[in-house]
N, C-alpha and C positions, 0 to 999 in steps of 0.2 A: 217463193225465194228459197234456195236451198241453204241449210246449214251447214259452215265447213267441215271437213272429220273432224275425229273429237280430238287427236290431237294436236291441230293446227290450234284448236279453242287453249288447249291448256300450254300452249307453249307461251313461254316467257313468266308463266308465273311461279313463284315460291308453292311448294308443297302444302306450305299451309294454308293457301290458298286454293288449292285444289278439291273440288267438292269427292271427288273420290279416296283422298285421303284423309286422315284422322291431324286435328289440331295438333300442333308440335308441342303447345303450352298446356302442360296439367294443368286445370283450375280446380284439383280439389288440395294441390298443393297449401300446405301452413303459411300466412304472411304476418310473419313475426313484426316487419317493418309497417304494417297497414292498419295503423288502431280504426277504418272504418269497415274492413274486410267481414262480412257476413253481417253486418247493423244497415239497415235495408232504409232509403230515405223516409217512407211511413211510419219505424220506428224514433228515427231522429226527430222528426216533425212533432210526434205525438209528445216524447219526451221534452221537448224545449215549451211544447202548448200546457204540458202539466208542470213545469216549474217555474211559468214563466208566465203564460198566461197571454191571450194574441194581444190584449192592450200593448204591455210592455217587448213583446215580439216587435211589435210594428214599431214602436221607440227604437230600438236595438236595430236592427235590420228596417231601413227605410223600401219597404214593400209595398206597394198597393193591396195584395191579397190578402197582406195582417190587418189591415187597414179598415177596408173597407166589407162587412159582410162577408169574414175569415172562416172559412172552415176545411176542414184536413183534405176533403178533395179537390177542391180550386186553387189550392195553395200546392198538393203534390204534380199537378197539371201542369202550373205554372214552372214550380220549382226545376220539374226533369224537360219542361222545353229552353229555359233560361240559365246557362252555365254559371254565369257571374254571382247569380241570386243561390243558386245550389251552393256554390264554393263560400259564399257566406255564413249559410245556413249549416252547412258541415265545419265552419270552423269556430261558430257559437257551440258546436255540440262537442267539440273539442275541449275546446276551453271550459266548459260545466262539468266532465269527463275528469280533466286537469285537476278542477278544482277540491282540494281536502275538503269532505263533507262527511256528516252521520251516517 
C-alpha cells in the first residue's frame, strides 16, 4: 500500500503539530502561576510518605496502594495511570506546601 505525499499527510494540521516543525510552546518558559511546575510526582509521593507516613496517607486519600503493601513504586504506577487519585495526591501536597511550618 502506497503512502500519500507528504503533503497531503500534513494538510489540515496546526504547525505544532507538524513533525517537521518545532513546538510553538517553549516549555523551559517560568510558570510563575504552577506551584507544581518542575516538582515531579516521585518527589510529591516521597514527601507526603515522610510527613505523613502510608498508614495515615491511606486515611487521608482513600487508595488501595496506601493501603494495602504501599511502596513508592506501585503507588507512582497507579498514581500516573489514574487522573482522579493524582489530582488528589497533588492537592494534599499543596496543602502541606500551604501550610506555615518550621
Amino acid at each position: 500500500m502506497r503512502r500519500p505525499p507528504r503533503d497531503v499527510l500534513h494538510r489540515g494540521l496546526t504547525p505544532a503539530l507538524r513533525r517537521d516543525r518545532p513546538p510553538s510552546i517553549d516549555m523551559t518558559q517560568p510558570q510563575p502561576n504552577n506551584p507544581l511546575h518542575g516538582v515531579t510526582l516521585q518527589m510529591i509521593l516521597e514527601h507526603l510518605v515522610a510527613q505523613h507516613g502510608w498508614e495515615q496517607l491511606g486515611r487521608m486519600i482513600d487508595i488501595r496502594c496506601f493501603k494495602y503493601d504501599p511502596s513508592i513504586k506501585s503507588s507512582l504506577q497507579f498514581l500516573r495511570r489514574t487522573p482522579w487519585a493524582r489530582q488528589q495526591v497533588e492537592a494534599l501536597y499543596l496543602r502541606d506546601k500551604a501550610k506555615p511550618g518550621p
